[in-house]
ROFIVO-613287 format. One line per field, with one value per residue (C-alpha): residue number from 1; residue in three letters; x, z, y. Coordinates in steps of 0.2 Angstrom, whole numbers. Layout:
<rs>
vexse: c(NUM/...)
nudren: c(ALA/...)
xx: c(X/...)
zz: c(Z/...)
yy: c(Y/...)
</rs>
This chain:
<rs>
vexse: c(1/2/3/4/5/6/7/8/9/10/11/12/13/14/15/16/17/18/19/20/21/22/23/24/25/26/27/28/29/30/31/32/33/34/35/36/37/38/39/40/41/42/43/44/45/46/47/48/49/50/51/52/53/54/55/56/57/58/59/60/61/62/63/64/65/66/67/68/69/70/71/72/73/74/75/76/77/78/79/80/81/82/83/84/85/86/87/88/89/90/91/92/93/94/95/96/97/98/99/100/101/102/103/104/105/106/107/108/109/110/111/112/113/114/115/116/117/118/119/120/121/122/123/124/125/126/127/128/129/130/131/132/133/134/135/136/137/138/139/140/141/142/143/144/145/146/147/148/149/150/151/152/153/154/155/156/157/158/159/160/161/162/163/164/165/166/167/168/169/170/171/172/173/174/175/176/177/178/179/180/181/182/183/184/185/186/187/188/189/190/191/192/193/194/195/196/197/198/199/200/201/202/203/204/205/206/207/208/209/210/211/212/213/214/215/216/217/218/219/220/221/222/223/224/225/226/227/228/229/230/231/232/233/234/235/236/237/238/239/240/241/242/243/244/245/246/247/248/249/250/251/252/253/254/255/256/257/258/259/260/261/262/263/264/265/266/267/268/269/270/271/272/273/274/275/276/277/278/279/280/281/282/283/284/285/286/287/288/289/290/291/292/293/294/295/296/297/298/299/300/301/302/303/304/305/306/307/308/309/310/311/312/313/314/315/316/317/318/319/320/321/322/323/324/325/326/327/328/329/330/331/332/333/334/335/336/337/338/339/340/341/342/343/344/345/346/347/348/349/350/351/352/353/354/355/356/357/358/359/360/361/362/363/364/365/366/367/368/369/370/371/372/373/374/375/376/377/378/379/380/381/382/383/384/385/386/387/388/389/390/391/392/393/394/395/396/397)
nudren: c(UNK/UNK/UNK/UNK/UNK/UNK/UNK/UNK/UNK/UNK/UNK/UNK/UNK/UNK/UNK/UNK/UNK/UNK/UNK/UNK/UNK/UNK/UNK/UNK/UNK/UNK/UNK/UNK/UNK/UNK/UNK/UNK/UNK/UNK/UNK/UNK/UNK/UNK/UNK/UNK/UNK/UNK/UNK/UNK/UNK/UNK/UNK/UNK/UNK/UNK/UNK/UNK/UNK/UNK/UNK/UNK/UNK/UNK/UNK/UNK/UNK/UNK/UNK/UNK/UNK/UNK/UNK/UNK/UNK/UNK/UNK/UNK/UNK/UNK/UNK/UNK/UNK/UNK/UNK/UNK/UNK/UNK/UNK/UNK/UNK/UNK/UNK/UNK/UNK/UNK/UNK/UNK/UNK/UNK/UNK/UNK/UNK/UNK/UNK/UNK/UNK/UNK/UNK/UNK/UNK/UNK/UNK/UNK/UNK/UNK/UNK/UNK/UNK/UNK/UNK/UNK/UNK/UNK/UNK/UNK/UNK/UNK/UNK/UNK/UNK/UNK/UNK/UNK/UNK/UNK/UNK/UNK/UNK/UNK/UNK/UNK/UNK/UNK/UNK/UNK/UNK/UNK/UNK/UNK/UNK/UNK/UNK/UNK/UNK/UNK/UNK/UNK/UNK/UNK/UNK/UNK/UNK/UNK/UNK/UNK/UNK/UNK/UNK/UNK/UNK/UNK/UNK/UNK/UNK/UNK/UNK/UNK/UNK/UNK/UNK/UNK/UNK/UNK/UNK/UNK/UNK/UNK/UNK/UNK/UNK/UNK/UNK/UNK/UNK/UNK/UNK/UNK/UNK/UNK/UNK/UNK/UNK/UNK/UNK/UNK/UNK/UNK/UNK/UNK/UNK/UNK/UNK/UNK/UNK/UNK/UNK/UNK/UNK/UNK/UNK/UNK/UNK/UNK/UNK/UNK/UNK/UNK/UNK/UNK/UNK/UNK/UNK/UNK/UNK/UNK/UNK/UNK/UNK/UNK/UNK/UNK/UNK/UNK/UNK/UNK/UNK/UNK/UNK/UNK/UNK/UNK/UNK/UNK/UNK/UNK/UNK/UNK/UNK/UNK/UNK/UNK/UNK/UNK/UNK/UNK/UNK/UNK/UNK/UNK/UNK/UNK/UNK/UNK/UNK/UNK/UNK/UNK/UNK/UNK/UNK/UNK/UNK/UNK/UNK/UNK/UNK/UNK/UNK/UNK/UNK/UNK/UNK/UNK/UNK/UNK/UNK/UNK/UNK/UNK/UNK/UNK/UNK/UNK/UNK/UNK/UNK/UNK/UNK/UNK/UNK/UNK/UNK/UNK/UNK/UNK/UNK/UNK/UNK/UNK/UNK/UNK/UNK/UNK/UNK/UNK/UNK/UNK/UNK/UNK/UNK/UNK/UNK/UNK/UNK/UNK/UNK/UNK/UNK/UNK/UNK/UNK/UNK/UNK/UNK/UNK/UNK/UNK/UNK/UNK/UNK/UNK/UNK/UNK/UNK/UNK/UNK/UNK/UNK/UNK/UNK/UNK/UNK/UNK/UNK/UNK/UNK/UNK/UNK/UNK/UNK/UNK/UNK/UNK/UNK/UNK/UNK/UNK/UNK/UNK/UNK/UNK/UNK/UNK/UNK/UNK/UNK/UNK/UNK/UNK/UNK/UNK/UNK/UNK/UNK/UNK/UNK/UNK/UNK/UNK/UNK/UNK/UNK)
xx: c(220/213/216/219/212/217/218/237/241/228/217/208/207/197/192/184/197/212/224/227/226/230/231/237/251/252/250/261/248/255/251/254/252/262/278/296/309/326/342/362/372/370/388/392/405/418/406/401/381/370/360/341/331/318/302/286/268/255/253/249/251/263/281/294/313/330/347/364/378/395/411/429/432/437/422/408/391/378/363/371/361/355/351/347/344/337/325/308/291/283/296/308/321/327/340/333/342/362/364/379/382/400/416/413/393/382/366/350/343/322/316/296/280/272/274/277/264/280/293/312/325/341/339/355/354/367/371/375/376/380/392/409/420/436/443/461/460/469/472/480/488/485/490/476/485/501/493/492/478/491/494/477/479/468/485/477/461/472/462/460/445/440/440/443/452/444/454/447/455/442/449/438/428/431/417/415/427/430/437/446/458/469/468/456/453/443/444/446/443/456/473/477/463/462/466/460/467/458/458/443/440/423/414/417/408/413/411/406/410/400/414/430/440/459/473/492/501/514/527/517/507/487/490/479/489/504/494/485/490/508/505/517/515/520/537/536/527/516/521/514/526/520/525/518/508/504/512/510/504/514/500/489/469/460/441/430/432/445/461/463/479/477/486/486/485/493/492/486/492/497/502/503/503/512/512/525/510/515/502/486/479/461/453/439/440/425/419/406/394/402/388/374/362/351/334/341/334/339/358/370/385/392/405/413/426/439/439/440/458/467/480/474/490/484/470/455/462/481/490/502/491/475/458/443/427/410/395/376/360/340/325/333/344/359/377/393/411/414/432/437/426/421/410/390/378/384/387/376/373/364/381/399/415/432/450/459/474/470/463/447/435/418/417/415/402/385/367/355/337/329/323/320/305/295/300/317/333/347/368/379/398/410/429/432/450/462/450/432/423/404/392/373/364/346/341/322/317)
zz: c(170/180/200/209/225/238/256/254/244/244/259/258/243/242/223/213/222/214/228/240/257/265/264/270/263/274/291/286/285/273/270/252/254/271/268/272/277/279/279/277/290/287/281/282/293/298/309/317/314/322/309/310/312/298/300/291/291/281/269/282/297/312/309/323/323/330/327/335/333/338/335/343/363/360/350/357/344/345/333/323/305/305/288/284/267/257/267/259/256/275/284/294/307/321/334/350/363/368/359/368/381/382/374/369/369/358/349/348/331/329/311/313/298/290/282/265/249/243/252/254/255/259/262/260/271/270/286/288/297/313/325/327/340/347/362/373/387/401/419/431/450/460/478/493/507/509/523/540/552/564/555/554/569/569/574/570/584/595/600/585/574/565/549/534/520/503/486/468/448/434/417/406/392/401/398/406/419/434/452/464/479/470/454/439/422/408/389/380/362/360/369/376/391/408/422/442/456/471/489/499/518/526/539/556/567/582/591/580/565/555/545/545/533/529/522/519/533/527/531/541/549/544/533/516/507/508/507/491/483/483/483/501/510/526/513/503/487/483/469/459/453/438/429/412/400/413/413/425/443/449/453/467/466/481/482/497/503/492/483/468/455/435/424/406/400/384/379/384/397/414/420/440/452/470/481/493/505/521/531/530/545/551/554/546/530/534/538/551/558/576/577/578/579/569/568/573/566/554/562/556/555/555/564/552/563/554/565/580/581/583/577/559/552/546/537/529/538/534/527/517/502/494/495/486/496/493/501/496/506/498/498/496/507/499/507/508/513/525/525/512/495/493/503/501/494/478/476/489/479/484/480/482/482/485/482/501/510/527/539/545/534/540/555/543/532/533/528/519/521/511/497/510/508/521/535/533/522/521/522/511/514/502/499/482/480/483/492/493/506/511/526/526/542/540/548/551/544)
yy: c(-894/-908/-910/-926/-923/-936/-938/-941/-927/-914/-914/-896/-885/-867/-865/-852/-838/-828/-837/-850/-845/-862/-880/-895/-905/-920/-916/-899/-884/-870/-852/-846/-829/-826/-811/-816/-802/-809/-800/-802/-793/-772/-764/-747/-733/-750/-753/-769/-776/-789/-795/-794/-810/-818/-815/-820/-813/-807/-794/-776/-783/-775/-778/-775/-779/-775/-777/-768/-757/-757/-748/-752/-751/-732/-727/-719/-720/-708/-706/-691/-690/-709/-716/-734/-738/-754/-758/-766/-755/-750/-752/-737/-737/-728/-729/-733/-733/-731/-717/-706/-718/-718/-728/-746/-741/-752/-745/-753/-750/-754/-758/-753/-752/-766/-782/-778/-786/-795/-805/-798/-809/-807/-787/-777/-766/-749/-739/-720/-705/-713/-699/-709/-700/-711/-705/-710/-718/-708/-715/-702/-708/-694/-689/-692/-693/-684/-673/-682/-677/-674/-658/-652/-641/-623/-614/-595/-596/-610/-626/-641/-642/-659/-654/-668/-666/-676/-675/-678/-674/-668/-670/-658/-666/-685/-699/-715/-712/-722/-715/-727/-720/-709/-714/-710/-720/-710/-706/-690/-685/-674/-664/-655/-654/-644/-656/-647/-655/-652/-652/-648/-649/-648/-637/-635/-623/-612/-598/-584/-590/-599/-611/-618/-620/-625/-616/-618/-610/-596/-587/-577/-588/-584/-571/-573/-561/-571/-589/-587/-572/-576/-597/-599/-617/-627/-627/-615/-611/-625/-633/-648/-664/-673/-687/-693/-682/-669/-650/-635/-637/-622/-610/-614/-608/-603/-607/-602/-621/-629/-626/-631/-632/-630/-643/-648/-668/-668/-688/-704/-720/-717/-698/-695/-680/-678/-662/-655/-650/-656/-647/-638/-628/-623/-606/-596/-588/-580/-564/-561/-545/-541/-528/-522/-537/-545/-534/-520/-505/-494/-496/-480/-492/-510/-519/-533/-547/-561/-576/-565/-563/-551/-537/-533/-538/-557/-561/-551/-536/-537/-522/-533/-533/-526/-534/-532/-530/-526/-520/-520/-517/-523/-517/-496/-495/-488/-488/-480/-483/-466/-459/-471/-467/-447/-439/-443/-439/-440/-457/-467/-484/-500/-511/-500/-509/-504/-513/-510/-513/-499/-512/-515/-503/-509/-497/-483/-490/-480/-481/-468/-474/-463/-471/-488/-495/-505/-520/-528/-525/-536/-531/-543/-541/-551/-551/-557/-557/-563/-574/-575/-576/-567/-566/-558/-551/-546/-529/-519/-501)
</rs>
């Protein structure tokens, strides 16, 4: 078949080839054999899909794409058991990043290979095994303040610590939550779930002891028995009010520097908590060595204090209820409770604990250093019920 080659038409021609690798049609240049890859928008799982742009290039050659995912404001996508299918020959993809970043999130989805040998046009591409979880969104209006500084007074070793009080909510399982003063926003995929209220006061040191901490005041003024184990407040038991989706709140939890109540969240929207605490009080829950000191060697007995007040009948040392204490020594050292366990040798231990509600037992607690081995050994002491609390002195062989 004849040619007509003009300079208008037809201004470079490469004959005796299987193809046409260029020309020039005017002043247009064209590439017969470049690829096209275009595409519709992606369906599959209700999702919503960006949809990849057109690109051309030749047959081998690096191909590189994206295109996103999204699901409602209450979904949160994460990559799950990713498929995508209809895509042309060379090319694969992957989610690349937003995988599991919260509700609302948007996943960034990378097409990578090679240009095809053939153009694809209008590529249908089919979206699955993305993880789809909706969540509720929750906001719960808590109490931060009720508790004036004025009543912060350390009324069991006399004198005011400075202690501060901070408050906080933790709604198990919550993602992309948000925490402003006394409130919390977040989403949860399911009900119901375990809502801790907390409030936690910082450290303050004096005179032997090495923290301070707050408490409830009770009945009995310091006495741990009656503040934690029986719940007693400034006013009584310390109770919770809630409004909304939120039950329980009644039993109060006592932690080595916070107290904390158990609640359940059992729907969505606006819930809110309020206390009756009117007043919180500073002293020690902690024990501390009275003697002998540090270094001292191969000591027969020790001498355990409670904020260095005085009679036994409040605190660690009260009689009102029973307390669980234990006593271990390191490096061989084995110990005993004398007078209160039965009689050694038969059951020196390197740990012994006992549940007591006779005083103060840490006068009678002996060593047996013969299976020590060489330079130091350390006591730990630690009451662990009702509250806890633990001190550790380091002593010589």
């Amino acid at each position: 078949m004849p040619i007509k080659i003009s300079a208008e038409s037809l201004s470079a021609i490469k004959l005796g080839a299987s193809d046409l690798s260029a020309a020039n049609i005017g002043v247009t240049r064209i590439y017969p054999n470049d690829i096209t890859v275009s595409y519709v928008a992606p369906t599959g799982q209700s999702l919503t899909y960006t949809t990849p742009a057109t690109l051309v290039g030749s047959p081998g050659a690096a191909y590189t794409q994206t295109f996103t995912i999204t699901g409602t404001s209450l979904q949160a996508l994460s990559t799950g058991a990713f498929a995508c299918s209809g895509l042309p020959a060379g090319l694969s993809a992957a989610i690349t990043a937003g995988s599991g970043s919260g509700v609302g999130n948007t996943l960034t989805v990378t097409i990578s290979g090679t240009f095809p040998n053939v153009s694809s046009l209008n590529t249908a591409l089919t979206i699955s095994g993305i993880s789809i979880v909706t969540y509720v969104q929750y906001t719960i209006n808590y109490d931060s303040g009720t508790i004036s500084g004025s009543n912060l007074a350390d009324n069991c070793t006399g004198g005011n610590s400075t202690n501060t009080l901070s408050y906080s909510v933790n709604v198990a399982n919550a993602i992309s939550v948000t925490t402003g003063s006394g409130t919390q926003t977040g989403y949860v995929p399911s009900f119901p779930q375990t809502v801790t209220y907390t409030l936690t006061s910082d450290v303050v040191s004096l005179t032997l002891i090495p923290e301070t901490r707050f408490y409830f005041a009770g009945s009995t003024g310091c006495d741990i028995c009656n503040l934690y184990a029986d719940d007693q407040g400034a006013n009584g038991t310390i109770q919770l009010s809630t409004t909304g989706n939120l039950t329980g709140g009644g039993t109060l939890y006592a932690g080595a520097a916070s107290r904390s109540w158990y609640l359940s969240l059992t729907g969505g929207g606006t819930s809110s908590i309020t206390s009756n605490v009117s007043a919180m009080y500073g002293q020690s829950n902690g024990l501390y060595f009275t003697s002998p000191a540090a270094n001292t060697v191969q000591p027969a007995s020790i001498g355990i204090g409670q904020n260095g007040y005085s009679p036994n009948n409040y605190g660690f040392f009260s009689q009102v209820c029973a307390k669980t204490f234990t006593a271990s020594a390191t490096n061989g050292v084995r110990v005993f409770f004398q007078n209160i366990q039965s009689n050694p040798p038969d059951n020196w231990a390197s740990s012994q604990t006992i549940v007591y509600s006779g005083g103060n037992p840490f006068g009678n607690l002996i060593f047996d250093y013969n299976q020590a081995g060489a330079g130091t050994f350390d006591v730990t002491i630690t009451c662990s019920s009702p509250v806890y609390a633990t001190v550790t002195r380091t002593f010589n062989l």
